[in-house]
BAFI-3210 file (N, C-alpha, C; in Angstrom, 3 decimals, decimal comma, padded with zeros to 6 digits):
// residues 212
n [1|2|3|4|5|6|7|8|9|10|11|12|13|14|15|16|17|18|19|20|21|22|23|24|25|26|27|28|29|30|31|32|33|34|35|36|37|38|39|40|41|42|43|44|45|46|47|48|49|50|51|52|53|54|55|56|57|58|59|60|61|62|63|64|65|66|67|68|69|70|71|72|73|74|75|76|77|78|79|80|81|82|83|84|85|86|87|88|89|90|91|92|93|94|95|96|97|98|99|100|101|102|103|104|105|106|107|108|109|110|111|112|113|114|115|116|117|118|119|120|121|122|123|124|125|126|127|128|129|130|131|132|133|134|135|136|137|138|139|140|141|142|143|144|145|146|147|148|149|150|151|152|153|154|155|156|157|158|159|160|161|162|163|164|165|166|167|168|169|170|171|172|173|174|175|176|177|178|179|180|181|182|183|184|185|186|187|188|189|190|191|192|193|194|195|196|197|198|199|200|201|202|203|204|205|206|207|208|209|210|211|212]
n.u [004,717|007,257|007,897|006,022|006,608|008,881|008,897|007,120|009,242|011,181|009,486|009,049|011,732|012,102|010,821|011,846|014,903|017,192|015,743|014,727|012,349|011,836|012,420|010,145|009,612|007,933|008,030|006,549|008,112|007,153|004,995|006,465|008,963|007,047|006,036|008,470|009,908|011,770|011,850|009,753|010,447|012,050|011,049|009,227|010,755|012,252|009,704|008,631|010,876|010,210|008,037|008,802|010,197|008,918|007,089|008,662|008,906|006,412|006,357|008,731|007,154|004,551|005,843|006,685|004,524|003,307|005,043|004,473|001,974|001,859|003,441|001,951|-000,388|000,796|001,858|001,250|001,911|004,867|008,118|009,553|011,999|012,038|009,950|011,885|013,518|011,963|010,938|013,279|014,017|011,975|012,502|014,924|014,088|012,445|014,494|015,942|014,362|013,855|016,571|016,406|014,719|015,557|017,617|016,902|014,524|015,657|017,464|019,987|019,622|019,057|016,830|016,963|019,796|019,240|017,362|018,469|020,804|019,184|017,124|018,506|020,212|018,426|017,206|019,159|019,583|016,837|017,572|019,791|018,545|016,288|018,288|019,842|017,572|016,998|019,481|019,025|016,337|016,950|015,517|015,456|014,523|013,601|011,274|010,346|007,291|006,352|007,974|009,342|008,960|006,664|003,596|001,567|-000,157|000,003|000,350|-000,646|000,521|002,854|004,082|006,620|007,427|005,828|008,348|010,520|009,809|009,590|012,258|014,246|013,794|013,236|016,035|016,381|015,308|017,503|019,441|019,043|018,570|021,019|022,674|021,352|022,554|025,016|025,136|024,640|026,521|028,999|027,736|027,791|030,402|031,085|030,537|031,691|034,087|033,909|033,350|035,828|037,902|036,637|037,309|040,030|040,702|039,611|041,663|043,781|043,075|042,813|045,042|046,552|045,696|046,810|049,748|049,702]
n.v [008,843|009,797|007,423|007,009|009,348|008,546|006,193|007,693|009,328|007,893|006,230|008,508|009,100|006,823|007,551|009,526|009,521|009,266|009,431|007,120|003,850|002,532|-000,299|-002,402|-004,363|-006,141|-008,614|-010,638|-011,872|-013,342|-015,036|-016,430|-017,915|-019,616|-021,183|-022,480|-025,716|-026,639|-024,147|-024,226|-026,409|-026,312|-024,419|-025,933|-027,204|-025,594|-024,697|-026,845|-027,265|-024,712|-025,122|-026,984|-026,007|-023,770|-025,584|-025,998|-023,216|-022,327|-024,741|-024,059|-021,515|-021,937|-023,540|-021,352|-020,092|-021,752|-021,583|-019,442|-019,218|-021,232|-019,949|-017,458|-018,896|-020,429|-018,436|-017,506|-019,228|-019,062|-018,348|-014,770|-014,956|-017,389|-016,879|-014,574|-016,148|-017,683|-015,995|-015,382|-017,567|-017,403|-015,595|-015,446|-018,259|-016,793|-014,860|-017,187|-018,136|-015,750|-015,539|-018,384|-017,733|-015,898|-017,359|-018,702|-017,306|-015,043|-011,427|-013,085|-015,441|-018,734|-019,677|-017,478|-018,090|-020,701|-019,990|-018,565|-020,578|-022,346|-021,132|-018,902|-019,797|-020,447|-018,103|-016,559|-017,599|-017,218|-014,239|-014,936|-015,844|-013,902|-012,529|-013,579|-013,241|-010,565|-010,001|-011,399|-010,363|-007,811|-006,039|-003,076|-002,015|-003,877|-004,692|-005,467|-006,621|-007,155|-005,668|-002,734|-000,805|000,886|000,136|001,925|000,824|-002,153|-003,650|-006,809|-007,530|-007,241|-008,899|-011,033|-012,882|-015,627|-016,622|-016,525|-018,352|-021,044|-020,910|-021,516|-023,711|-025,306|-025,421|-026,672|-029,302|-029,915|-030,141|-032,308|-034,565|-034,195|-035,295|-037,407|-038,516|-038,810|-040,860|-043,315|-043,191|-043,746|-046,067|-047,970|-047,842|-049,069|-051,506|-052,478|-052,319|-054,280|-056,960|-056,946|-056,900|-059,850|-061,260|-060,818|-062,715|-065,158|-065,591|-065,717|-067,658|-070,355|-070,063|-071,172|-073,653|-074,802|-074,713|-076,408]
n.w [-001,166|-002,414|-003,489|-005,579|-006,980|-008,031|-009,611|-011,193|-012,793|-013,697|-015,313|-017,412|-018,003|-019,580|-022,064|-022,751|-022,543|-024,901|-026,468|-027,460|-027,338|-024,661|-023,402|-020,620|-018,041|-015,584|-012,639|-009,955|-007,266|-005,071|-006,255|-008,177|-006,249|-004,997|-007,143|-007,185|-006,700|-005,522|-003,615|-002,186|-000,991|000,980|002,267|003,532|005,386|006,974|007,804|009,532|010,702|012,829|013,798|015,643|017,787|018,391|019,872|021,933|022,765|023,904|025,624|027,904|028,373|029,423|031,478|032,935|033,592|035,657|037,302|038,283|039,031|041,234|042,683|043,684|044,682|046,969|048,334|050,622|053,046|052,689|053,899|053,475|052,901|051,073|049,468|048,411|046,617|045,095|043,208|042,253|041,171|038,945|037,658|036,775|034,884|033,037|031,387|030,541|028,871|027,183|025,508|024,534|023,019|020,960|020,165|018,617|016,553|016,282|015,027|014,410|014,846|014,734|012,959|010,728|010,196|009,148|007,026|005,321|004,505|002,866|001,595|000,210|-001,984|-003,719|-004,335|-005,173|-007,555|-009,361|-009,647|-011,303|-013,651|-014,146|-014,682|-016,779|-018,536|-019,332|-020,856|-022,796|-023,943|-024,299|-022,200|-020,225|-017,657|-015,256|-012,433|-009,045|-008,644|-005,914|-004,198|-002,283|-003,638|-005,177|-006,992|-009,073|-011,281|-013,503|-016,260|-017,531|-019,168|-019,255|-017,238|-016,544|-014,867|-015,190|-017,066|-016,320|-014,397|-015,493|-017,125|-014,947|-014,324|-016,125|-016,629|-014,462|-015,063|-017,503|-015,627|-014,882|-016,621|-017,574|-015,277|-015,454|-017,194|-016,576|-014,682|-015,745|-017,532|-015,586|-014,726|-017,054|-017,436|-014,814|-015,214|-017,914|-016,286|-014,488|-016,539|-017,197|-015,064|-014,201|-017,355|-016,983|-014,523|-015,118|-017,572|-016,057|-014,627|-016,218|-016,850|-014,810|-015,108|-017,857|-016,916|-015,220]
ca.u [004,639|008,332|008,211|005,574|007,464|010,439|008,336|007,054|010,489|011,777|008,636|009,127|012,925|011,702|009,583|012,820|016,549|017,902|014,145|013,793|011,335|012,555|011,543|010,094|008,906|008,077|008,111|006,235|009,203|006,452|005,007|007,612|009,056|005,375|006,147|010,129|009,615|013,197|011,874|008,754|010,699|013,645|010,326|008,318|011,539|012,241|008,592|009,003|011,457|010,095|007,226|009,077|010,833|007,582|006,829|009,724|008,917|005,754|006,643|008,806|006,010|003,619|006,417|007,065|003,270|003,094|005,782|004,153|000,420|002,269|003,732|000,927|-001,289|001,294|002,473|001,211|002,371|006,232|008,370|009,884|013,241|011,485|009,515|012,615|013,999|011,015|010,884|014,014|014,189|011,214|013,202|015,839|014,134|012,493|015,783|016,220|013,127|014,283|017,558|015,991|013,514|016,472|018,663|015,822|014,081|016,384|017,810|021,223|018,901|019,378|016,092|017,608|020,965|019,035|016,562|019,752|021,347|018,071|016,570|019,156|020,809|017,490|016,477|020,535|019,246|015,943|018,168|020,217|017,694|015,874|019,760|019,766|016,745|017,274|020,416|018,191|015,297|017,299|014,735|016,004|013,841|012,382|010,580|009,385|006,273|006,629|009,267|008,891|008,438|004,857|003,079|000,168|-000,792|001,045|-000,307|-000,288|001,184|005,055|005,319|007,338|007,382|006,068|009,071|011,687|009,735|009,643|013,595|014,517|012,578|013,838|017,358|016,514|015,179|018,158|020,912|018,533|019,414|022,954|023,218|020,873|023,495|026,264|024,849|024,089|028,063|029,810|027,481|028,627|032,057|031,454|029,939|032,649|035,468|033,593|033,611|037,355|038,423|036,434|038,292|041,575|040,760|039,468|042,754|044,777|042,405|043,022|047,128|047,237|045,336|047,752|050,600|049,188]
ca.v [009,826|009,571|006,296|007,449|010,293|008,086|005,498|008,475|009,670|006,544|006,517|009,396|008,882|005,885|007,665|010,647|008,999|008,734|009,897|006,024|003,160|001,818|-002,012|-002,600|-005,680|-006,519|-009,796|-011,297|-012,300|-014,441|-015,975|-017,405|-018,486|-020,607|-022,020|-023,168|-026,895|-026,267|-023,297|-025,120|-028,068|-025,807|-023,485|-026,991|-028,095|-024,501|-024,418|-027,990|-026,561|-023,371|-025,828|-027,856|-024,789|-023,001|-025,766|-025,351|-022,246|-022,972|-025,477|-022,791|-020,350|-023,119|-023,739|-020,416|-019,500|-022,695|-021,399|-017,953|-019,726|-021,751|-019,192|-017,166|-020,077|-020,696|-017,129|-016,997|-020,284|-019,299|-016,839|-013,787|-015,260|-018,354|-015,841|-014,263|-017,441|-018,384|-014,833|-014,938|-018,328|-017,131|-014,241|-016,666|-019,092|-015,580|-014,852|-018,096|-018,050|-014,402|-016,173|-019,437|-016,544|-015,170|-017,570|-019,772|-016,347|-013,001|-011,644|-014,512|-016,726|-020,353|-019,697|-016,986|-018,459|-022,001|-019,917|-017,840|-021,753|-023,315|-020,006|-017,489|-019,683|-020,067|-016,778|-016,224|-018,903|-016,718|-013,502|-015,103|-016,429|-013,076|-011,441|-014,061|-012,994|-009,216|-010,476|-011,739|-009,633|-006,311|-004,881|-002,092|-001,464|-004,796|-003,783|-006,387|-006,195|-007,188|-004,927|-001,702|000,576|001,084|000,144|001,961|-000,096|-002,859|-004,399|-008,116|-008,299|-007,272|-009,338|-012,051|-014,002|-017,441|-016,644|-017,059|-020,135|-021,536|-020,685|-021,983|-025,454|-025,936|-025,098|-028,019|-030,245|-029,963|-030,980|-034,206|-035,222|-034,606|-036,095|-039,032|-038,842|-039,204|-041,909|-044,009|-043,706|-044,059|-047,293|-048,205|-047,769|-049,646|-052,944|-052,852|-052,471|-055,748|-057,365|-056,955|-057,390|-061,304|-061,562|-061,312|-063,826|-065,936|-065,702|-066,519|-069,360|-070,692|-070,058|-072,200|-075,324|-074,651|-074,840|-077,535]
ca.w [-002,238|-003,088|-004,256|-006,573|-007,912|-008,564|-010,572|-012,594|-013,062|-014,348|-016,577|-018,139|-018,719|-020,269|-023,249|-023,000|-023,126|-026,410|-027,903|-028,303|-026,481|-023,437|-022,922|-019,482|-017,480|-014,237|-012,081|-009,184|-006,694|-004,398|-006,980|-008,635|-005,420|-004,718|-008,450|-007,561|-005,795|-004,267|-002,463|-001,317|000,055|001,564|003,024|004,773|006,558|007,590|009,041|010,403|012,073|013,149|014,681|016,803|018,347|019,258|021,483|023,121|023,565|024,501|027,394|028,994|028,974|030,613|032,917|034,118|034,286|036,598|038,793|038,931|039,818|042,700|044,232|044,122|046,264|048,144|049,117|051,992|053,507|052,189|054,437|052,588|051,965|050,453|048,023|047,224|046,163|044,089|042,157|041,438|039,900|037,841|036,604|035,684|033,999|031,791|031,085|029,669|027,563|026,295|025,369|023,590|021,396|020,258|019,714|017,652|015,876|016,693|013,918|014,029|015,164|013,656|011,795|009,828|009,336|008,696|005,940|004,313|004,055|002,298|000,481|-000,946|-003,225|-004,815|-004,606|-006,437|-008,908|-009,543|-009,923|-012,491|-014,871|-014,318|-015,835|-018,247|-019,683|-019,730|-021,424|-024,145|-024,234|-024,127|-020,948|-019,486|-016,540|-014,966|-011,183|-008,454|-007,779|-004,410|-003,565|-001,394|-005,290|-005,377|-008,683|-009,052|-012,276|-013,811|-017,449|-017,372|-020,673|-018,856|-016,547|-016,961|-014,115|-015,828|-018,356|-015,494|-013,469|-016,901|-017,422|-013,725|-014,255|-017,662|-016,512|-013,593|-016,061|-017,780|-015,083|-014,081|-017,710|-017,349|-013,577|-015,385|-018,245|-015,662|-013,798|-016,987|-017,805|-014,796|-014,800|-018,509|-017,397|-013,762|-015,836|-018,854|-015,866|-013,942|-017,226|-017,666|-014,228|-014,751|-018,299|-016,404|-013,887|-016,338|-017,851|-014,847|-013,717|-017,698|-017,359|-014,317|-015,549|-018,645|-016,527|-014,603]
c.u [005,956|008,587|007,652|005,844|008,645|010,101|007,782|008,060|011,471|010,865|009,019|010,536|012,919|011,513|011,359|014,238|016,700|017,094|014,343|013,545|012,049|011,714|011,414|009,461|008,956|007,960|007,567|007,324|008,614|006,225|005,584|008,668|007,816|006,111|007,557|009,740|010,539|013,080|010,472|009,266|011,400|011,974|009,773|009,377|011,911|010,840|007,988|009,683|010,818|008,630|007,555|009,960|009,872|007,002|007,796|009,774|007,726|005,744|007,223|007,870|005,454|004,352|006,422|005,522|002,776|003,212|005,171|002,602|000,725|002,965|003,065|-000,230|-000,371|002,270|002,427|001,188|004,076|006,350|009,174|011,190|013,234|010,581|010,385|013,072|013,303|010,858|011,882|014,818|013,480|012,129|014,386|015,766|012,923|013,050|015,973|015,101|013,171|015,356|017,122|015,191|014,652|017,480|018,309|015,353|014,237|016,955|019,229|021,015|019,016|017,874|016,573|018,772|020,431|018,377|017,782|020,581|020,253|017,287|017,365|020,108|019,716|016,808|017,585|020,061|018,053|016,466|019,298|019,893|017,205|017,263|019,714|018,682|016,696|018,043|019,810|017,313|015,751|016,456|015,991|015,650|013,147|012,269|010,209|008,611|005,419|007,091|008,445|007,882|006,803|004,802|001,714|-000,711|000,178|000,305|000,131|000,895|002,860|005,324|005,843|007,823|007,156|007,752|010,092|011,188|010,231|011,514|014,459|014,335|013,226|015,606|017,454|016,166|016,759|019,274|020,603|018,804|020,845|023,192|022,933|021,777|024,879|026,519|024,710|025,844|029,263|029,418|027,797|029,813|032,162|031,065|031,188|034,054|035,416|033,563|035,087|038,069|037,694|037,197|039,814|041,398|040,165|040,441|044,131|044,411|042,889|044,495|047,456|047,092|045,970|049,023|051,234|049,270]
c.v [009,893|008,787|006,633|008,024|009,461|006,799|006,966|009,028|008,573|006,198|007,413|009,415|008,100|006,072|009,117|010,433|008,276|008,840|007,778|005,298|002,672|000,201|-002,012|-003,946|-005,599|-007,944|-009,908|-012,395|-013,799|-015,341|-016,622|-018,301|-019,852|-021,333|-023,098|-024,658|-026,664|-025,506|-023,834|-025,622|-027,149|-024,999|-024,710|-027,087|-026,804|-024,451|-025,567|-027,425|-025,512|-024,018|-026,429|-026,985|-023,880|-023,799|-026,085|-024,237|-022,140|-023,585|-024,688|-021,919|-021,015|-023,283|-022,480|-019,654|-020,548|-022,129|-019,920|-018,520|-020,352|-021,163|-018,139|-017,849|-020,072|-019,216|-017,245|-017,952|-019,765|-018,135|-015,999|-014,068|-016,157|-017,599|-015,191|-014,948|-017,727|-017,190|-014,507|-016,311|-018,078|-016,369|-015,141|-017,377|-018,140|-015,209|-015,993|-018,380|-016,927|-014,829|-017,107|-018,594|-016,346|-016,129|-018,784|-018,685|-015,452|-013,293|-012,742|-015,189|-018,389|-019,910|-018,809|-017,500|-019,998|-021,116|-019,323|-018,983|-022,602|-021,812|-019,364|-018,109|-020,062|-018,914|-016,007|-016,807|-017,513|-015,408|-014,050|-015,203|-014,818|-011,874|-011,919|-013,779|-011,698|-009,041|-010,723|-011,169|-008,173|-005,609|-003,827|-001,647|-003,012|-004,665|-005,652|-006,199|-006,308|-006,249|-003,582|-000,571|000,029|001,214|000,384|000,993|-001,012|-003,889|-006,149|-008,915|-007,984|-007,840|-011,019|-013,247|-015,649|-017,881|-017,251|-018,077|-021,303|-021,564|-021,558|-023,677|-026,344|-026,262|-026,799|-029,152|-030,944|-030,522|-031,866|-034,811|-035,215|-035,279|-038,002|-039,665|-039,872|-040,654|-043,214|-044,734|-044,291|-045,751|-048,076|-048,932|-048,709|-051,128|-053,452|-052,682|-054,616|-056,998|-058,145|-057,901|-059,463|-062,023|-062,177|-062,790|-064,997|-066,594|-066,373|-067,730|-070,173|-071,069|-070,920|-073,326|-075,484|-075,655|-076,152|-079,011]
c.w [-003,007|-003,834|-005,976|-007,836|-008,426|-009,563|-011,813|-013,439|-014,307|-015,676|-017,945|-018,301|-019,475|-022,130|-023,849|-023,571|-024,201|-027,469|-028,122|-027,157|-025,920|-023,545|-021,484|-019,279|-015,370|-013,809|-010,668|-008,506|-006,308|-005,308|-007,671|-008,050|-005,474|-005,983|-008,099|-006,478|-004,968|-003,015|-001,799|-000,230|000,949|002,607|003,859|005,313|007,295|008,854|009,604|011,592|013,433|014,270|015,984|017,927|019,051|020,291|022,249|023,708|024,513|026,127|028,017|029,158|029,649|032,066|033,742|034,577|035,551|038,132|039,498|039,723|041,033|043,452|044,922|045,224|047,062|049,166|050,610|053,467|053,318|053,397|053,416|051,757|050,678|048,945|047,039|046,493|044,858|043,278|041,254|040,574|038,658|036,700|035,463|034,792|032,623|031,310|029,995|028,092|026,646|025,477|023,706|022,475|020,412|019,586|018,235|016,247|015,935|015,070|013,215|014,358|014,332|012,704|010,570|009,285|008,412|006,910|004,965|003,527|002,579|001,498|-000,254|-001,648|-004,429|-005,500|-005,620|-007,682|-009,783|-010,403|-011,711|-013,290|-015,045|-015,394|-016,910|-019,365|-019,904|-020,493|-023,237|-024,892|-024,099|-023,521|-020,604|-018,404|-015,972|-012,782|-010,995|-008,312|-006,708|-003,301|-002,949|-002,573|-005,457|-006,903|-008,605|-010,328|-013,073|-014,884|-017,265|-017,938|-020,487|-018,101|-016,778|-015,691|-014,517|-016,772|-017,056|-014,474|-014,719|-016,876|-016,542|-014,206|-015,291|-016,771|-014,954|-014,171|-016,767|-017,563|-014,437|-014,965|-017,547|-015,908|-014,203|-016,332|-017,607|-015,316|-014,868|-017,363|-017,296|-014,658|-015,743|-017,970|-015,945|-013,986|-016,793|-017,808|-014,846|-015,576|-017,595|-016,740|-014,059|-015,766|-017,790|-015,509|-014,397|-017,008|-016,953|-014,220|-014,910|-017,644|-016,508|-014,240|-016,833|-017,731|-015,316|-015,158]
res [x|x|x|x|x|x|x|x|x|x|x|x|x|x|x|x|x|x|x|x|x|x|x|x|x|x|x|x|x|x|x|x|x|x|x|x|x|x|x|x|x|x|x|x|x|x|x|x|x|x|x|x|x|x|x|x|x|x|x|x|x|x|x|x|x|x|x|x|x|x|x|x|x|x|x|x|x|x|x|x|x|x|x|x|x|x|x|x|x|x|x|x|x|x|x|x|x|x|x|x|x|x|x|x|x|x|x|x|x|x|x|x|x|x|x|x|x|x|x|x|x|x|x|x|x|x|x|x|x|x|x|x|x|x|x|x|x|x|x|x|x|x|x|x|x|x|x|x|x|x|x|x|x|x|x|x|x|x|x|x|x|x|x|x|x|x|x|x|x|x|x|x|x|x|x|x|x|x|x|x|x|x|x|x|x|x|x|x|x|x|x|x|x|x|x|x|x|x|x|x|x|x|x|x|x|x|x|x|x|x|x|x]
***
């Protein structure tokens, strides 16, 4: 209900400060993520990862339900010291499986530090284009509509999400021309230096059948 009130609030300051029209927009975080290829690729090797880690976790669970099914049959063949033995490797190797959870998917888990490495400088990238175009389009209010702020209704015609996949894409378009620019010159310049460096020895093979 708060949220509510604080979207109407914002509304209605909207139509109030300065007596003139506020520009608003909103944006679709997810979807414009889904649209970025970067965050695709950076999301499959994340949940590559995140695969080959579950059956690791996996096989320890199998293992330690093993050790709990064989010492169950065999309880009553073991003597008591022999049980404690075997309960309290279990515990141990639960321990270790509490351990590997955490240290794979807790919150400083390598999956988080791996997704913070491979997502949030796209999600910075996303943020910028989204400034750059508030920048341009003088908005004053633009809302996720992902985010926690509840939108009870949201016209199609503000949000701008294609505008910043569109912006992003272009803007990657852009520095594959200049990388392809790069690559074009440094090659230029790595043909006209093999050129030269031949010229010379050319010259010196020339000066000593001269001198010859």
């Amino acid at each position: 209900m708060l949220k509510k009130i604080s979207i109407l609030i914002i509304f209605l300051s909207c139509t109030c400060y300065g007596q003139r029209p506020q520009t608003i927009a909103y944006i679709d975080m997810e979807y414009i993520l889904q649209n970025i290829p970067d965050y695709n690729k950076a999301q499959l090797e994340l949940d590559s990862k995140a695969s080959q880690w579950k059956i690791i976790i996996e096989e320890f669970e199998t293992e330690i339900k093993n050790m709990k099914s064989d010492l169950n049959d065999e309880k009553i063949l073991l003597t008591e010291d022999l049980i404690i033995e075997r309960r309290e490797d279990i515990e141990i190797k639960e321990k270790e499986l509490s351990q590997l959870r955490a240290s794979y998917f807790g919150t400083y888990g390598t999956y988080f530090e791996m997704r913070k490495q491979l997502v949030q400088p796209i999600q910075d990238e996303v943020y910028s284009a989204i400034q750059q175009i508030v920048a341009k389009k003088n908005y004053d209010f633009v809302f996720d509509k992902t985010s926690d702020l509840t939108m009870l209704f949201a016209n199609p015609k503000y949000d701008i999400s294609k505008v910043v996949i569109s912006y992003i894409t272009k803007s990657e378009k852009e520095r594959k021309r200049e990388e392809e620019k790069l690559k074009k010159e440094n090659s230029k310049q790595d043909r006209e230096k093999r050129i030269e460096e031949q010229k010379i020895k050319r010259a010196e093979r020339e000066s000593k059948v001269i001198h010859r």
